[in-house]
C-alpha positions in Angstrom: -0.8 -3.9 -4.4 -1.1 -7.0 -7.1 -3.5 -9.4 -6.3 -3.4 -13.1 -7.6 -6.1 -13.9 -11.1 -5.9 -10.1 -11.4 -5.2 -8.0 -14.7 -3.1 -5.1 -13.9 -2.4 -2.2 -15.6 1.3 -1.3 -15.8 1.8 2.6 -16.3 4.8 3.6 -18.7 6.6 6.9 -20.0 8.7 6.7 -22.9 10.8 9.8 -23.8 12.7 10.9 -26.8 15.6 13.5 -25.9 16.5 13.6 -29.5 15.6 17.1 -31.4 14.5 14.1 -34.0 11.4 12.2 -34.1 11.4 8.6 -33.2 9.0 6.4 -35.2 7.6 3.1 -35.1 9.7 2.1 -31.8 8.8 -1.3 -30.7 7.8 -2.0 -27.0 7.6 -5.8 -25.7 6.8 -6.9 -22.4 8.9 -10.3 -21.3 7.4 -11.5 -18.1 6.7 -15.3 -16.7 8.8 -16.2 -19.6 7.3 -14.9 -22.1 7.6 -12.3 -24.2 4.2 -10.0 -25.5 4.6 -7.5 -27.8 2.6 -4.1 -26.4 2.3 -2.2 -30.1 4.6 0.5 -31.4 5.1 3.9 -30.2 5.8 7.0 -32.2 7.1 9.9 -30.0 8.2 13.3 -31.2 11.2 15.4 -31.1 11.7 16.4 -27.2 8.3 15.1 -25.9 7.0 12.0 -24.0 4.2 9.2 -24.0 2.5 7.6 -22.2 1.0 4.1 -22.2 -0.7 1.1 -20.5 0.2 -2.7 -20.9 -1.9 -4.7 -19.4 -1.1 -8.3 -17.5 -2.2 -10.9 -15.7 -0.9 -12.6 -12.5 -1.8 -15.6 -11.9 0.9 -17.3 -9.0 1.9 -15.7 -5.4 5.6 -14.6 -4.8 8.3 -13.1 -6.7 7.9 -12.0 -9.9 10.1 -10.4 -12.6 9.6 -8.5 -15.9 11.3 -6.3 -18.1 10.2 -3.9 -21.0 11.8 -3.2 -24.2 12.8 -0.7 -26.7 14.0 -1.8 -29.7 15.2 1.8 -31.8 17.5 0.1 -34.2 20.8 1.2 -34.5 21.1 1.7 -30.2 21.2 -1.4 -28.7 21.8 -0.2 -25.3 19.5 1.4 -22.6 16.4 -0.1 -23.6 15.6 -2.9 -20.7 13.7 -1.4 -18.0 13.6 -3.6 -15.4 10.9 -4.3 -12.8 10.1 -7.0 -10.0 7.1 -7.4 -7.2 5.6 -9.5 -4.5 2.2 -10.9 -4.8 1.4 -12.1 -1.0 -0.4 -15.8 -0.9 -2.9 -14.3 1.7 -4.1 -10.5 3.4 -4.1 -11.5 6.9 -6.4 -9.8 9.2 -6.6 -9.5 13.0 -10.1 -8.9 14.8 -10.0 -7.7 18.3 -12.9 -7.9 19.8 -14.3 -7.3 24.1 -16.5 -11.1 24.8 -17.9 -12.5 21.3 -16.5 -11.5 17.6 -18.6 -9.6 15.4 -20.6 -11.9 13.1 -20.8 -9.2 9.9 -16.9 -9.0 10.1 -16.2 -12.9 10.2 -18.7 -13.4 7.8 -17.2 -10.2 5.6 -13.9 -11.8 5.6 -15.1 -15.5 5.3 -16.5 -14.1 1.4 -12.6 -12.9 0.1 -10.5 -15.6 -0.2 -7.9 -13.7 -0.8 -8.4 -13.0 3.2 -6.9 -15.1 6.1 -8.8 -13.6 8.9 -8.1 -14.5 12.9 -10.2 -13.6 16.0 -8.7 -12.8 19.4 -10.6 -11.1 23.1 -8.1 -8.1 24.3 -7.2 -10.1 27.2 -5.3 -12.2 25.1 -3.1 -10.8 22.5 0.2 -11.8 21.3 1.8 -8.4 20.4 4.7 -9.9 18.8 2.3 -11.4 15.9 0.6 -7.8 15.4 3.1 -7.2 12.3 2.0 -10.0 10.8 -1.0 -8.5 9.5 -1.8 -5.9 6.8 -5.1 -4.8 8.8 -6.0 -4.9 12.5 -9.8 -4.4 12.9 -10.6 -3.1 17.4 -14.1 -4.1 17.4 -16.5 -2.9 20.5 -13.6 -2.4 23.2 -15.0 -0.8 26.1 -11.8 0.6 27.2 -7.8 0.5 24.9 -5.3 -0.5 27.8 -1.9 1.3 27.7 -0.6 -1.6 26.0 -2.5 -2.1 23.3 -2.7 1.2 22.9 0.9 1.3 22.5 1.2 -1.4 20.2 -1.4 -0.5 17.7 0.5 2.8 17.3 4.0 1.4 16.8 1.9 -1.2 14.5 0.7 1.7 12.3 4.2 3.6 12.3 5.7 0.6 11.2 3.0 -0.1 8.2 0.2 -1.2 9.5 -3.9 -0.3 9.1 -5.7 -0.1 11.9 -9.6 -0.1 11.8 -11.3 1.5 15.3 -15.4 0.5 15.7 -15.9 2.1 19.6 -17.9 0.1 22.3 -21.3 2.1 22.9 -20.3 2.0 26.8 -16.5 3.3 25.9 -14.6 4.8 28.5 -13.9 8.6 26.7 -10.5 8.7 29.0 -8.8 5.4 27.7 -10.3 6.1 23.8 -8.6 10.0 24.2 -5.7 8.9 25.7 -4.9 5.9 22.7 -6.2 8.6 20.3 -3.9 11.5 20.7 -1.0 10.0 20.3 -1.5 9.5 16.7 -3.1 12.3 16.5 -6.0 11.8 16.1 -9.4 13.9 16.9 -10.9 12.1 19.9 -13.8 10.6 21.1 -16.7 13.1 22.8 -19.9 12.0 24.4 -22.5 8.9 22.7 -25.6 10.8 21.8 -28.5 8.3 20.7 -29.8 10.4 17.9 -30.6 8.9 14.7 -28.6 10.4 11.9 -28.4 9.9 8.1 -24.8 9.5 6.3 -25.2 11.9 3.1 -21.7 11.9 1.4 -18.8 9.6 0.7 -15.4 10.0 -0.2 -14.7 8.5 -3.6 -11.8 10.4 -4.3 -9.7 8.5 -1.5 -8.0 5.5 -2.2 -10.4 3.1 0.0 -13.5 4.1 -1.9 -11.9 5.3 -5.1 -12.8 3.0 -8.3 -15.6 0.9 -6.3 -18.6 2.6 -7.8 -19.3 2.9 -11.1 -22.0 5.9 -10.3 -21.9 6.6 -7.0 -24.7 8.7 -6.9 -27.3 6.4 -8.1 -29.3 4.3 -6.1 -26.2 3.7 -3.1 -27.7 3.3 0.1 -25.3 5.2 3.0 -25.6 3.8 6.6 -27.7 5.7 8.9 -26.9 5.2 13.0 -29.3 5.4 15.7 -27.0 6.8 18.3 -22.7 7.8 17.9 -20.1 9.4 19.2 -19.4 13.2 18.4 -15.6 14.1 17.7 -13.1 16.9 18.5 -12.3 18.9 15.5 -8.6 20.4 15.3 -7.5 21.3 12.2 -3.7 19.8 13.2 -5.2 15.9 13.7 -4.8 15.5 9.7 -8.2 13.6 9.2 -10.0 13.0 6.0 -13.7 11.7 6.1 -14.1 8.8 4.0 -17.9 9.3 5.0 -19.9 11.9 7.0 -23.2 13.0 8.4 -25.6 15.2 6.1 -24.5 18.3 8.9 -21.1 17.2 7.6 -19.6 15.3 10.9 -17.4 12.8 10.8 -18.8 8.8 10.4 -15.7 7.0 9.4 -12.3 8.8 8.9 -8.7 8.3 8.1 -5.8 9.6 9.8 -2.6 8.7 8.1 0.5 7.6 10.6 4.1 7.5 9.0 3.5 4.7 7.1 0.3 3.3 8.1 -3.5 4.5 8.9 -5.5 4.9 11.9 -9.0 4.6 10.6 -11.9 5.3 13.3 -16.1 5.2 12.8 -18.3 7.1 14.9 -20.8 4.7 16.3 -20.6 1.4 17.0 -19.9 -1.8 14.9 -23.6 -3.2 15.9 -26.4 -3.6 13.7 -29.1 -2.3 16.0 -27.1 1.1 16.8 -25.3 1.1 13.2 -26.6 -0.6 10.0 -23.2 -0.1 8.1 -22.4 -4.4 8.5 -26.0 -4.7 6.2 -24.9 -2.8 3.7 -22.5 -5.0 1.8 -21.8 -2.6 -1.4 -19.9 -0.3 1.3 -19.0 -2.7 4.0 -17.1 -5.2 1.8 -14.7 -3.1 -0.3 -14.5 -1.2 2.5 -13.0 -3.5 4.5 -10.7 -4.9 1.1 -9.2 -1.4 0.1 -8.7 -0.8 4.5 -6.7 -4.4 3.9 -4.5 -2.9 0.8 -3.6 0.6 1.6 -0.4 1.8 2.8 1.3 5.1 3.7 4.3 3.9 1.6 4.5 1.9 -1.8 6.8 -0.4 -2.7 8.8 0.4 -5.6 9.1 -2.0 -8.3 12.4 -0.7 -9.6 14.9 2.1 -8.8 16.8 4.6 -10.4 20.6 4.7 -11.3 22.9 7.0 -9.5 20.1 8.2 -6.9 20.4 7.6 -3.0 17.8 5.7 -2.6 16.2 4.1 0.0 15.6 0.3 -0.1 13.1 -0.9 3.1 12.5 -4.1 4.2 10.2 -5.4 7.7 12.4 -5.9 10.3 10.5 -8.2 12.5 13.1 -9.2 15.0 14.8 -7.6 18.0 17.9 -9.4 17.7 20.9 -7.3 16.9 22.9 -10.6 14.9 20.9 -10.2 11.8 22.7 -9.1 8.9 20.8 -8.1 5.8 22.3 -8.8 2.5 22.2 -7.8 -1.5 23.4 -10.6 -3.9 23.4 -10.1 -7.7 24.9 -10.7 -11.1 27.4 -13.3 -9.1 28.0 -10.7 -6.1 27.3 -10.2 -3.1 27.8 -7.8 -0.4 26.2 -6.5 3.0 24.6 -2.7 3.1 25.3 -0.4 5.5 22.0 -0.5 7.7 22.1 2.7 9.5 18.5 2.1 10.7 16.4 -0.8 11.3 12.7 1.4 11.8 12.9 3.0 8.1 15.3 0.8 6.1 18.9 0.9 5.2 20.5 2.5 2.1 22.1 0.8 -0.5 25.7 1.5 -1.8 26.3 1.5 -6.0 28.6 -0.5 -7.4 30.8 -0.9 -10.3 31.9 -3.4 -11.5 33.8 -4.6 -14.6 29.9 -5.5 -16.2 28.6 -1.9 -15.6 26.7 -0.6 -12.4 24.6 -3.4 -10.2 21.5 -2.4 -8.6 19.5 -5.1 -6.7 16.1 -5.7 -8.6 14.0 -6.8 -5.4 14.1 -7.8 -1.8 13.1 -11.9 -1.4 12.7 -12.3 2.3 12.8 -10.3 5.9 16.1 -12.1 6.4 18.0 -11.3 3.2 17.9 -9.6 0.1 19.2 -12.0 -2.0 17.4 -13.0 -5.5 18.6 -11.1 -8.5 20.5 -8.1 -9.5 20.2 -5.4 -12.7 22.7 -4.3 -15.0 22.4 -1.2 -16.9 24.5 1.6 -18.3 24.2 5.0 -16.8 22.4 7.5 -19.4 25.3 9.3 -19.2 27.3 6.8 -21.5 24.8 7.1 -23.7 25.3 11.0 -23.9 28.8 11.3 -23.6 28.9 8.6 -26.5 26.0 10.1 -28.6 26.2 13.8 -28.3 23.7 14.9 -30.4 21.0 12.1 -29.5 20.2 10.7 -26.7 18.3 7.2 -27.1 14.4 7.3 -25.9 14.6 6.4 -21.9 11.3 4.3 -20.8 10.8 4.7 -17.5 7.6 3.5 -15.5 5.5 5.0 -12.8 
């Protein structure tokens, strides 16, 4: 996910199918209007490699960019194009039983990038849930069928959901809203003080944070949490767990979204995780950004390919478009939960493929215009020009 006043690193592949080396091919990024030279590349016969070029975004929205080849005499095939969304704000929903949890609001309050809203369980607005990127159950004594429900569609769909149990949770409600995921449930509250001894910095929400994550990091310790059932089919991964190796906070991953659950309570007299700000904060941040399915920033000629977009209404009159190079025309939409797929074109300019989707309502703001490889190979037999393609 790109964040605004961020440099990010934009991974490339460049391959020569030629049985000839390719020297001093130039590689230029154009982006915001400007064009930056990245360096040159020398790639041999029948081999690839790969590069970073770094970049900077510094507005919200839409953005476009394209990377060049220049291998003098083919002047075709060298544009890769690439767009991307930068969101103006990670919203976040606490629910919480009879008062919000000061160490989240405050957590929050400290990322700008965050807009974050409060709301008691006994007045939600489902209809709002997809709104957000992370929905944070705070200290719920019991998960009504309704919510229940709703959080799980909410994760299907996308969405992150972030369970701290009440210490006075009723097991049968928690069990119930657990399984469906799957996810291993709740067992009894034991008031035992325990000791987190490892943490997870292979997965993506605590991946990257530390520079040395051995040294001097302090890991929560509980005075009294919840045990968990343990079947191998629930598909959880501890992100951090007990020195007997129990689970303290885990992920369970739900077609596109997460279910993410902690063992004791979100209180800092039973659980001292909200005090402990080098794991609490980017916790909470990377929770925000994950996803069980990226966004593309480009696609590939002559694939079927997928192209999603949030569907956020019930009503059956919307119609979804693509618009490029001067055309436009509507996609068959075969499903509204997963996306629609998009139909290849030709026209008398070559093949159009929509670069990115602008809004929830329409796809509609530019389209991309390459030749197939195959021209090149039919037209080039013994050499194929270098093909950059990102990652």
């Amino acid at each position: 996910m790109q964040l605004l006043n961020q440099t990010d690193q934009l991974v490339i592949r460049v391959s020569n199918y030629s049985s000839e080396n390719a020297e001093n091919i130039r590689l230029s990024l154009q982006y915001e209007g400007q064009s930056k030279p990245v360096g040159e590349l020398s790639i041999p016969a029948n081999s690839t490699v790969s590069d970073t070029v770094p970049f900077t975004i510094l507005r919200t929205g839409w953005h476009e960019a394209r990377l060049q080849l220049t291998d003098y005499p083919v002047q075709f095939d060298d544009s890769y194009f690439l767009a991307f969304n930068v969101a103006e704000k990670i919203k976040v929903l606490n629910i919480y039983e009879n008062t919000p949890n000061r160490y989240l609001q405050s957590a929050f309050a400290g990322i700008s990038y965050f807009e974050a809203k409060s709301s008691p369980s006994r007045s939600l607005d489902y209809s709002r849930f997809s709104e957000n990127q992370l929905i944070v159950v705070d200290g719920l004594r019991s998960i009504s069928s309704g919510l229940a429900a709703e959080l799980l569609q909410y994760a299907r769909r996308g969405g992150n959901v972030l369970v701290f149990p009440g210490k006075d949770a009723d097991l049968m409600s928690y069990r119930s809203f657990l399984t469906a995921f799957p996810a291993n449930e709740l067992m009894a509250f034991e008031n035992t003080e325990r000791q987190v001894g490892s943490i997870n910095t292979q997965e993506f929400v605590f991946n990257d944070v530390f520079e040395n994550a051995g040294a001097n990091l302090k890991l929560p310790v509980t005075k009294g949490n919840f045990k968990f059932t343990n079947f191998n089919n629930r598909k959880e991964e501890q992100l951090l767990s007990y020195r007997d190796g129990s689970s303290f906070l885990s992920k369970y991953p739900i077609e596109r979204g997460h279910l993410y659950i902690c063992a004791a309570p979100l209180n800092e007299e039973i659980n001292n995780l909200p005090l402990n700000g080098e794991i609490f904060i980017p916790m909470l941040y990377k929770m925000a950004l994950s996803s069980g399915q990226k966004r593309p920033i480009a696609y590939t000629l002559g694939l079927d390919e997928v192209v999603s977009a949030d569907h956020r209404t019930t009503s059956t009159e919307m119609v979804y478009k693509l618009k490029g190079l001067g055309e436009e025309f509507i996609p068959n939409n075969a499903s509204w939960v997963h996306g629609f797929s998009h139909p290849q074109r030709r026209s008398q300019r070559g093949w159009i493929l929509p670069a990115f989707y602008a809004t929830r309502h329409h796809f509609a703001k530019n389209g991309l215009q390459l030749q197939p490889q195959r021209v090149g190979a039919r037209l080039l037999q013994s050499y194929r020009p270098a093909v950059l393609g990102g990652r």
